[in-house]
C-alpha positions as CSV (number, residue, x, y, z in Angstrom):
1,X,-40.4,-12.0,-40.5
2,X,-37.0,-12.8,-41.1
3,X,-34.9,-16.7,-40.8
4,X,-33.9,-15.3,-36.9
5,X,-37.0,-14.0,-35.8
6,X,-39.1,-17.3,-36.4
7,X,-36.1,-19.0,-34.7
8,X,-36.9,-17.2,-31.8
9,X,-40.6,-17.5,-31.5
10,X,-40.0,-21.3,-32.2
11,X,-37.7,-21.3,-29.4
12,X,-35.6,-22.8,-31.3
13,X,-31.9,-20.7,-31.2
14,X,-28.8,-22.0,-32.7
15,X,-25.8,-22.3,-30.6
16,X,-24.5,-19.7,-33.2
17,X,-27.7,-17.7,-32.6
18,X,-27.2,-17.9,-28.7
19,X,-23.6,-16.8,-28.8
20,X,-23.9,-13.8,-31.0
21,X,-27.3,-12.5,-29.2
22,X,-25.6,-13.0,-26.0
23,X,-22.1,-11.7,-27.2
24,X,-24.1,-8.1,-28.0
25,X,-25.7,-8.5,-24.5
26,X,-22.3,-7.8,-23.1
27,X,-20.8,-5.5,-25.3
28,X,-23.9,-3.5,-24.9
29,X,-23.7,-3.6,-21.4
30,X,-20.0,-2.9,-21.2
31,X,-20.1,0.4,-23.2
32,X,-22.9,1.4,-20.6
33,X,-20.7,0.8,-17.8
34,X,-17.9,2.4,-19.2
35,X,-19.9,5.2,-20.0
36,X,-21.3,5.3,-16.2
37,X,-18.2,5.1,-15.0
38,X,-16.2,7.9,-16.8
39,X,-19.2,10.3,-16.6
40,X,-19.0,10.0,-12.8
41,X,-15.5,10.8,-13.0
42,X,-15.7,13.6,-14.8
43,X,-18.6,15.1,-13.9
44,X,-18.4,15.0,-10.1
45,X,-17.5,17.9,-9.6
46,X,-20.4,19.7,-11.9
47,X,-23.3,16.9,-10.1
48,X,-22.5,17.0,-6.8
49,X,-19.2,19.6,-6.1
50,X,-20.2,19.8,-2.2
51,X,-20.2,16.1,-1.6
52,X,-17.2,15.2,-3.5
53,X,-14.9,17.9,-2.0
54,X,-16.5,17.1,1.6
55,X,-16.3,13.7,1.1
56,X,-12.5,14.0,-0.3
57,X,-11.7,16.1,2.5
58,X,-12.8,13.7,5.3
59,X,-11.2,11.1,4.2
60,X,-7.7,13.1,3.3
61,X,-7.5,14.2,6.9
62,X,-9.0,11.2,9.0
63,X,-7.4,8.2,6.9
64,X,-5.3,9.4,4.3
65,X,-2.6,12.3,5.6
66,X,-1.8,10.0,9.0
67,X,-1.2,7.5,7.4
68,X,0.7,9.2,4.1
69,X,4.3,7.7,3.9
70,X,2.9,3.6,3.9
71,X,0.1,4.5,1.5
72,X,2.4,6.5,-0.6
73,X,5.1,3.1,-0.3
74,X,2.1,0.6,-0.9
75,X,1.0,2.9,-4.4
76,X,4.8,3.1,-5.9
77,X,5.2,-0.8,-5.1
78,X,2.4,-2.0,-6.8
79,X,1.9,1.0,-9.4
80,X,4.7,2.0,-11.3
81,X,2.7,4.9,-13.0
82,X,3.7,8.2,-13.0
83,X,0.3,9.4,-11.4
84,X,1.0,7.1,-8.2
85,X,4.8,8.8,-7.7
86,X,4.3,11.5,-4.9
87,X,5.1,14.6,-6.1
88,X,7.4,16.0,-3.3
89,X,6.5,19.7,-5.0
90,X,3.1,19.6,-3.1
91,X,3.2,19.2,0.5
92,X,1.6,16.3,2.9
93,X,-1.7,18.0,2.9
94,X,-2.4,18.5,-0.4
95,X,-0.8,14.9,-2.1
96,X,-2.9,13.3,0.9
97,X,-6.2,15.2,-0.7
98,X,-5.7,14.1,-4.4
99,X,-5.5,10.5,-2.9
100,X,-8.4,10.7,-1.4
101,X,-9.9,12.8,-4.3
102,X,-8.6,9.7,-6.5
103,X,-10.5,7.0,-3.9
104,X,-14.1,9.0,-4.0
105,X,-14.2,9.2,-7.5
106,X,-13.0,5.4,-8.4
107,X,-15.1,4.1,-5.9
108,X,-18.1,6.3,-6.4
109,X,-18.0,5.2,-9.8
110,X,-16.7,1.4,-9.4
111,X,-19.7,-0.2,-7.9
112,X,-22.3,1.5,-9.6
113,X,-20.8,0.7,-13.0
114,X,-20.3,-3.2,-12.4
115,X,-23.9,-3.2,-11.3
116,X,-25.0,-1.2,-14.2
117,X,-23.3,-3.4,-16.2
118,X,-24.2,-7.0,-14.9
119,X,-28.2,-5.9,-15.0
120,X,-27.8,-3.8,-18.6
121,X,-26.4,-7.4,-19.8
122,X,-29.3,-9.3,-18.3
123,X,-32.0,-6.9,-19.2
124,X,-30.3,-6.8,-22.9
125,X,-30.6,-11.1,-22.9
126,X,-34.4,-10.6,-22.6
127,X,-34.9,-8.7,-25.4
128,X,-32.5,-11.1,-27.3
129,X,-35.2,-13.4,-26.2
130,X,-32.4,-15.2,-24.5
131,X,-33.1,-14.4,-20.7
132,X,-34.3,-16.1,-18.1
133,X,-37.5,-16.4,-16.0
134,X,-36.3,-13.6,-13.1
135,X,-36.6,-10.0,-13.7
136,X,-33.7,-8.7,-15.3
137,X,-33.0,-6.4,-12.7
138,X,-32.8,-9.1,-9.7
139,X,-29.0,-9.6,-8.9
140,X,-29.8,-11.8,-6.6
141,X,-30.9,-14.2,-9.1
142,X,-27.6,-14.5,-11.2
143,X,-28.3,-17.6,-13.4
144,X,-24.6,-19.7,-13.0
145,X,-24.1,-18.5,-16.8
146,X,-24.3,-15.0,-15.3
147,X,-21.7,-15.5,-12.5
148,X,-19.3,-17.3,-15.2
149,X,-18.8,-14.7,-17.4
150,X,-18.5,-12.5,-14.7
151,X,-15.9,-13.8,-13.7
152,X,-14.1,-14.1,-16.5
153,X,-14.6,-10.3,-17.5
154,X,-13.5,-9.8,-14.0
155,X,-11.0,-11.9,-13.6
156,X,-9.6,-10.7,-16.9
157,X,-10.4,-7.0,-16.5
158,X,-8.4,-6.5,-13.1
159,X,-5.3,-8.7,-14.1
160,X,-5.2,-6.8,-17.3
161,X,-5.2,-3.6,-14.9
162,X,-2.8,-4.9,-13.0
163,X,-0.5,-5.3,-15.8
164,X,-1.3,-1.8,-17.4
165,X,-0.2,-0.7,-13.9
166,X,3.1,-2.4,-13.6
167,X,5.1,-4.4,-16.7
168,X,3.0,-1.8,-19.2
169,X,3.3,1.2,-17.3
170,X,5.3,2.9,-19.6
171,X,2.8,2.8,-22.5
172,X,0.2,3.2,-20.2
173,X,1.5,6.4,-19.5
174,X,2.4,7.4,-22.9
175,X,-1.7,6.7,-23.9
176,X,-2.8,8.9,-20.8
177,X,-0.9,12.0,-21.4
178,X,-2.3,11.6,-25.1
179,X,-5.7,11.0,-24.4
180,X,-5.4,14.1,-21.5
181,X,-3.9,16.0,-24.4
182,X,-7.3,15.6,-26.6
183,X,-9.3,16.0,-23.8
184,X,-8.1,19.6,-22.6
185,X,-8.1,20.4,-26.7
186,X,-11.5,19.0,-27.8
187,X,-13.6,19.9,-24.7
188,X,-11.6,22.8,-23.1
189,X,-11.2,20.8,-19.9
190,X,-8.7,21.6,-17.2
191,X,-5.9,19.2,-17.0
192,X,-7.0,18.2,-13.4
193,X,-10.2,16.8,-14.7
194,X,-8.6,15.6,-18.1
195,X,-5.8,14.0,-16.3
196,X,-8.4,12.1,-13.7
197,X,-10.6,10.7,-17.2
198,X,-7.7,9.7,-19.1
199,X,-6.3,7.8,-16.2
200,X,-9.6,6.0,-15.9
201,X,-10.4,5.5,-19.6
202,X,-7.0,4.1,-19.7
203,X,-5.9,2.2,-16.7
204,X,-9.4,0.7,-15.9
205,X,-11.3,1.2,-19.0
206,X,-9.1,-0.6,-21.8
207,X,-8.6,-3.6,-19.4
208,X,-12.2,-3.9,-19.3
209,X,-13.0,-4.1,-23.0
210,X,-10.4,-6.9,-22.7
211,X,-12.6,-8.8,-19.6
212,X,-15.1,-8.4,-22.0
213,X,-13.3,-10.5,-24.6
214,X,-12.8,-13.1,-21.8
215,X,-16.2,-12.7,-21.3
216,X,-17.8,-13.7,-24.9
217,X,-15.3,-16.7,-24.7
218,X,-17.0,-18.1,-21.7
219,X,-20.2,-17.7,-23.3
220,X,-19.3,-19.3,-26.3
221,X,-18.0,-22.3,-24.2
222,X,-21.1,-22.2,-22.4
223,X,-23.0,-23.0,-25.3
224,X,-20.9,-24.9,-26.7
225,X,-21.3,-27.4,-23.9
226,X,-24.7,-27.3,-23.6
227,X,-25.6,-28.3,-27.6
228,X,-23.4,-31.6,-26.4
């Protein structure tokens, strides 16, 4: 049994011990949300094709289309990516249905993914041995350690996104076309579907790795103030 191990069943973990256990917790957790989330965007259309196109279509024709020329204003003002420009070569109809195409698939995948990720980082805590009495898959019993650093990856994760979608939007571009361009070459994808992933792997994706930084810095302070 090694030095770690009989720290644990002594229950008696250094502030070192906690931060590192609980560190893997989230990065655990975060590559299984960011897995969740670009598998629903890219396989939508192979899981469920029916429900995303009727879903798509609803919403492009009841919300989207009548209201075209302010959302299409709102995007370019607070997106300066070259994925929320309208192309004028398509006509009302069809740039209100990749809006709404855009909306099912980020929000189909959005909620799921930061619930994934918040009970994959609790349920990863207990077999750190570092959890707390509640089932790991109770949200309802967040632990104010739990909220914190969910906050900070939050809070972090969307102003980074934020960012990548306005003072960095030039790089960001230059990374999606580049990670569209191995996409269509390694897996044989069509650009629509390459285009879609690389703009979440980059846009919400990369930000997040970066709430996840945040994240492991609140931890660490947690700790840090409890040992005093």
């Amino acid at each position: 049994m090694s030095g770690i191990d009989n720290l644990v069943k002594a229950g008696e973990l250094t502030v070192g011990n906690k931060i590192a256990r609980e560190s893997i917790s989230l990065i655990f957790a975060e590559c299984v949300s960011i897995a969740a989330m670009l598998g629903v965007v890219a396989e939508a259309d192979k899981v469920a094709p029916e429900l995303t196109e009727g879903a798509t279509k609803a919403i492009a024709k009841a919300v989207v289309e009548p209201n075209l020329d302010v959302i299409e204003k709102s995007l370019t003002t607070v997106c300066k990516l070259e994925t929320c420009k309208p192309d004028k070569e398509k006509n009302r109809e069809q740039r209100s249905h990749d809006i709404a195409r855009m909306t099912v698939l980020f929000g189909a995948a959005w909620v799921p993914s930061l619930l994934i990720k918040l009970a994959t980082r609790r349920g990863m805590n207990k077999v750190m041995g570092i959890g707390d009495e509640h089932q790991w898959w109770d949200l309802r019993k967040l632990s104010p350690t739990d909220k914190s650093v969910a906050v900070w990856d939050e809070g972090v994760h969307y102003g980074s996104l934020i960012l990548a979608n306005t003072l960095l939007a030039k790089p960001s571009d230059e990374m999606i076309r580049g990670v569209s361009g191995i996409l269509q070459k390694t897996f044989g994808w069509s650009k629509q579907r390459s285009d879609e992933t690389a703009v979440t792997a980059v846009i919400h994706e990369v930000p997040n790795l970066m709430g996840a930084a945040a994240g492991i810095l609140a931890i660490a302070a947690h700790h840090s103030r409890a040992k005093v």
